[in-house]
C-alpha positions in Angstrom: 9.9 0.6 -14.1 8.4 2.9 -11.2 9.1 0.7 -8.5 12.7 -0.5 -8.7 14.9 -2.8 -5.9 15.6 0.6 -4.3 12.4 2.1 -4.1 10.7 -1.2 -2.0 13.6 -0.8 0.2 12.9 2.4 0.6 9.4 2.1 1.3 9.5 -1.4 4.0 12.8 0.8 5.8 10.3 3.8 6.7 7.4 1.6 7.6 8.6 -1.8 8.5 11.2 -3.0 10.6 14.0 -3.0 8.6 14.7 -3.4 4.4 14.3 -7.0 4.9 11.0 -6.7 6.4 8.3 -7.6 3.6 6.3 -9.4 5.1 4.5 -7.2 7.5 1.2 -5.9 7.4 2.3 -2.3 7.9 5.2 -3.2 4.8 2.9 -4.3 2.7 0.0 -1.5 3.3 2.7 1.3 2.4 4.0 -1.0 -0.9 -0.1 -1.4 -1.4 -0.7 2.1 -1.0 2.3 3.4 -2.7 1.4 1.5 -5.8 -2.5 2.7 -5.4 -1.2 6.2 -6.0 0.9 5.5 -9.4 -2.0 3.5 -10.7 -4.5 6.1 -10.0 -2.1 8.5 -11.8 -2.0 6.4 -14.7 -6.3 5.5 -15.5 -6.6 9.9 -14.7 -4.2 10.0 -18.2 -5.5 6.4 -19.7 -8.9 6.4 -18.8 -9.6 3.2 -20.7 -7.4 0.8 -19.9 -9.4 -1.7 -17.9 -7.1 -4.2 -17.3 -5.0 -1.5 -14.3 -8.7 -0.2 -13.5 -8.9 -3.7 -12.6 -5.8 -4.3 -11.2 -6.4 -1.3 -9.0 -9.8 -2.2 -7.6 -8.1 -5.9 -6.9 -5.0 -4.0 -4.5 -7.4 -1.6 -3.0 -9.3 -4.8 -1.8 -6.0 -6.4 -0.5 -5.4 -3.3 0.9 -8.6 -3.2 2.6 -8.1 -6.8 3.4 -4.7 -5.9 5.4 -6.2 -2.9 7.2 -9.2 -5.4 8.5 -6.7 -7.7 9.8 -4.4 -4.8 12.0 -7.8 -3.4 13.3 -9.3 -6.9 14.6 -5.8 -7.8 16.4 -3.9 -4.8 16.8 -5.7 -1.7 17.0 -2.6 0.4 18.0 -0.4 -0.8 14.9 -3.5 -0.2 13.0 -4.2 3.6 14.1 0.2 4.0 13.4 -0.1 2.8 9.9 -3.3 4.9 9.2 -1.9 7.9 10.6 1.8 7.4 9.0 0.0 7.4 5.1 -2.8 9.6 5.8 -5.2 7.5 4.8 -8.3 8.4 7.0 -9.0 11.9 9.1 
């Protein structure tokens, strides 16, 4: 599997708090966006499996949903995670 015990740990440790933390907003962008990445990999090989063209469309609006939330309450956290993934210029 691509994203093993190790790997999340990895991922909420750089961008959380600590490897425990899951449950942020800034955790869960990075595990969001992380996964966004190996799934777009994936439909640019399988172009017509529509069930992960699906599931894709479906994390980017979670995503999206999470990034809405940080900018409405916490503008700074919300600029940090942006410009820690390079998601916007």
């Amino acid at each position: 599997m691509y994203l093993d015990k190790a790997k999340k740990e990895e991922i909420f440790g750089q961008y959380g708090k600590s490897t425990t933390d899951t449950g942020s907003a800034e955790a869960q962008i990075a595990l969001f966006s992380y996964r966004i990445s190996h799934l777009t990999e994936h439909l640019k090989k399988n172009h017509k499996d529509h069930n992960t063209a699906r599931s894709l469309t479906m994390l980017v609006g979670k995503r999206r949903k999470l990034l809405k939330y940080l900018y409405n309450n916490d503008i700074n956290r919300y600029r940090a995670i942006i410009k820690a993934l390079g998601l916007r210029k």
